[in-house]
Structure formats: structure tokens, C-alpha cells
MIDOSE-1310 file (N, C-alpha, C; in nm, 2 decimals, decimal comma, always signed):
residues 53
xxxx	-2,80/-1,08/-2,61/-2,73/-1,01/-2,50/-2,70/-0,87/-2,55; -2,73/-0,80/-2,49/-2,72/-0,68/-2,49/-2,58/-0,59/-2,48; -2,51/-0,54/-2,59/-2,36/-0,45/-2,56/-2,37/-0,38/-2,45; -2,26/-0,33/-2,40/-2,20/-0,22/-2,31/-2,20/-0,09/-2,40
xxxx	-2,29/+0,02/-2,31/-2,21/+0,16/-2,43/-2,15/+0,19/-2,39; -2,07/+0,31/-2,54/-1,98/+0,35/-2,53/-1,95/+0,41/-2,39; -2,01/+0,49/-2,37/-2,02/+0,57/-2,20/-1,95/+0,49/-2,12; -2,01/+0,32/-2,09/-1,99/+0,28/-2,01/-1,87/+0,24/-2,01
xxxx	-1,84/+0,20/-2,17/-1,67/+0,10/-2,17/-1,54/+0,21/-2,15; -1,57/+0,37/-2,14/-1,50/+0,48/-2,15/-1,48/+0,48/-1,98; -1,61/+0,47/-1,91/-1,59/+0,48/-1,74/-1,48/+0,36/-1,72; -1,55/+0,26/-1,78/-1,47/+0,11/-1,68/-1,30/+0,15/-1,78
xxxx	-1,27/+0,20/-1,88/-1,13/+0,22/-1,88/-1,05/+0,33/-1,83; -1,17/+0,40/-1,78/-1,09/+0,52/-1,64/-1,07/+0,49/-1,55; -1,21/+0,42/-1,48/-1,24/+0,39/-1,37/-1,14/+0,28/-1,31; -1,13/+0,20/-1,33/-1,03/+0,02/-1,29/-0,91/+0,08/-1,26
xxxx	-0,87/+0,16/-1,39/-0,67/+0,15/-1,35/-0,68/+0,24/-1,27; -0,75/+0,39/-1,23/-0,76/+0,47/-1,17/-0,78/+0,41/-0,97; -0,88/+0,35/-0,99/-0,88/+0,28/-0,86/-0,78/+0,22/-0,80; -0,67/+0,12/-0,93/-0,59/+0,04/-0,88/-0,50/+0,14/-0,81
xxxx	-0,47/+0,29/-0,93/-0,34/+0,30/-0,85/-0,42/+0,37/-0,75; -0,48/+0,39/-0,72/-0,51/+0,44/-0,60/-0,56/+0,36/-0,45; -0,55/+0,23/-0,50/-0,56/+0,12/-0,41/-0,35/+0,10/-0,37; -0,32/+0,07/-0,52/-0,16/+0,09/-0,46/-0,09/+0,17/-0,37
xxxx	-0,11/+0,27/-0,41/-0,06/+0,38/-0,33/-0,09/+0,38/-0,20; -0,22/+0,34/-0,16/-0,26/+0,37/-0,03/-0,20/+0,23/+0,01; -0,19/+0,12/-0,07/-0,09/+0,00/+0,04/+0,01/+0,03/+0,06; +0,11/+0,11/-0,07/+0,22/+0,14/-0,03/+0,24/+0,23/+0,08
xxxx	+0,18/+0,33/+0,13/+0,16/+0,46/+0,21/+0,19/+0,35/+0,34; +0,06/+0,25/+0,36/+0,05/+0,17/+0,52/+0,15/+0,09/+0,51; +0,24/+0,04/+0,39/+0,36/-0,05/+0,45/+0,52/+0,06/+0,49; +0,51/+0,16/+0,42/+0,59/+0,25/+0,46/+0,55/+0,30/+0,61
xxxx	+0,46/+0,31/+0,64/+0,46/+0,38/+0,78/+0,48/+0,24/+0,87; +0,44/+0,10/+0,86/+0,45/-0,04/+0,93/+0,59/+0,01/+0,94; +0,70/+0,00/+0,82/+0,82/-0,04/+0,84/+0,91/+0,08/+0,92; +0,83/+0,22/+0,89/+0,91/+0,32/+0,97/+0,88/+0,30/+1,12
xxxx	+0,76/+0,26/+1,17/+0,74/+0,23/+1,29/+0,80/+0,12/+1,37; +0,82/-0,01/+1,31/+0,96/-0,11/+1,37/+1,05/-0,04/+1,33; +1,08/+0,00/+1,28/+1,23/+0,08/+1,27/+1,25/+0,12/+1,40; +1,14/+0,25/+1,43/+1,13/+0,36/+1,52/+1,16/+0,25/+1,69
xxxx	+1,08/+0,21/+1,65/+1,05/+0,05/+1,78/+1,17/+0,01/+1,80; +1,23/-0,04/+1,69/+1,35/-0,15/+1,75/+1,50/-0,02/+1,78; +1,50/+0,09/+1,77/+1,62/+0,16/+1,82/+1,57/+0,19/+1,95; +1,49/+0,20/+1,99/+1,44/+0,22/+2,17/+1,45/+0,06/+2,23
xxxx	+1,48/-0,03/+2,19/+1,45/-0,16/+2,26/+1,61/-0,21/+2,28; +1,63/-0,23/+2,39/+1,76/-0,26/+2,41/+1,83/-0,45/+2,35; +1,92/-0,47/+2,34/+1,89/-0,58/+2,28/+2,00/-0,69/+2,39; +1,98/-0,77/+2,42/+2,05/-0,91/+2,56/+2,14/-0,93/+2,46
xxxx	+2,15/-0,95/+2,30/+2,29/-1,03/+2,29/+2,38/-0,96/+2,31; +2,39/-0,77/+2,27/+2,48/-0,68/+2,28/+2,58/-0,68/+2,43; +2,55/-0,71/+2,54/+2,56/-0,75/+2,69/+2,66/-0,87/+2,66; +2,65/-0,91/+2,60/+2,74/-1,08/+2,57/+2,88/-1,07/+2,54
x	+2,92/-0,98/+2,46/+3,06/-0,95/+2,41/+3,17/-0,92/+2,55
């Protein structure tokens, strides 16, 4: 079986964590905008139990 060269083991330990955070980030980015958007949603929506008191 044939090694990995150097070259390549140097990419895959840039490459991998580089991707991750850049995978992270971009989930974090779409769950920040999900939750700012129900946010935005539920102050426009009137709510039936408020009516009750």
C-alpha cells in the first residue's frame, strides 16, 4: 500500500478544519436568520390568550 505525500497530508490538514469552520459558520449564519425571522413573525401575530384576562 502505497503512503500519502507529504503535499497531500499538508492539504487534508488545511483543508478538513478549514471546511468545517466554514461549514459551521454558514449553519450558524441560517440558524441566526431562522430565529430572527420567528422572532420578527411572532411580534406581528396577535395572540387569543392575551383577550382572556
Amino acid at each position: 500500500m502505497e503512503t500519502l505525500s507529504e503535499g497531500w497530508l499538508q492539504f487534508l490538514f488545511v483543508a478538513v478544519p478549514v471546511l468545517s469552520l466554514i461549514g459551521t459558520w454558514m449553519g450558524l449564519r441560517s440558524a441566526g436568520r431562522l430565529t430572527r425571522r420567528q422572532k420578527d413573525e411572532g411580534d406581528h401575530v396577535e395572540r387569543s390568550d392575551s383577550k382572556l384576562d
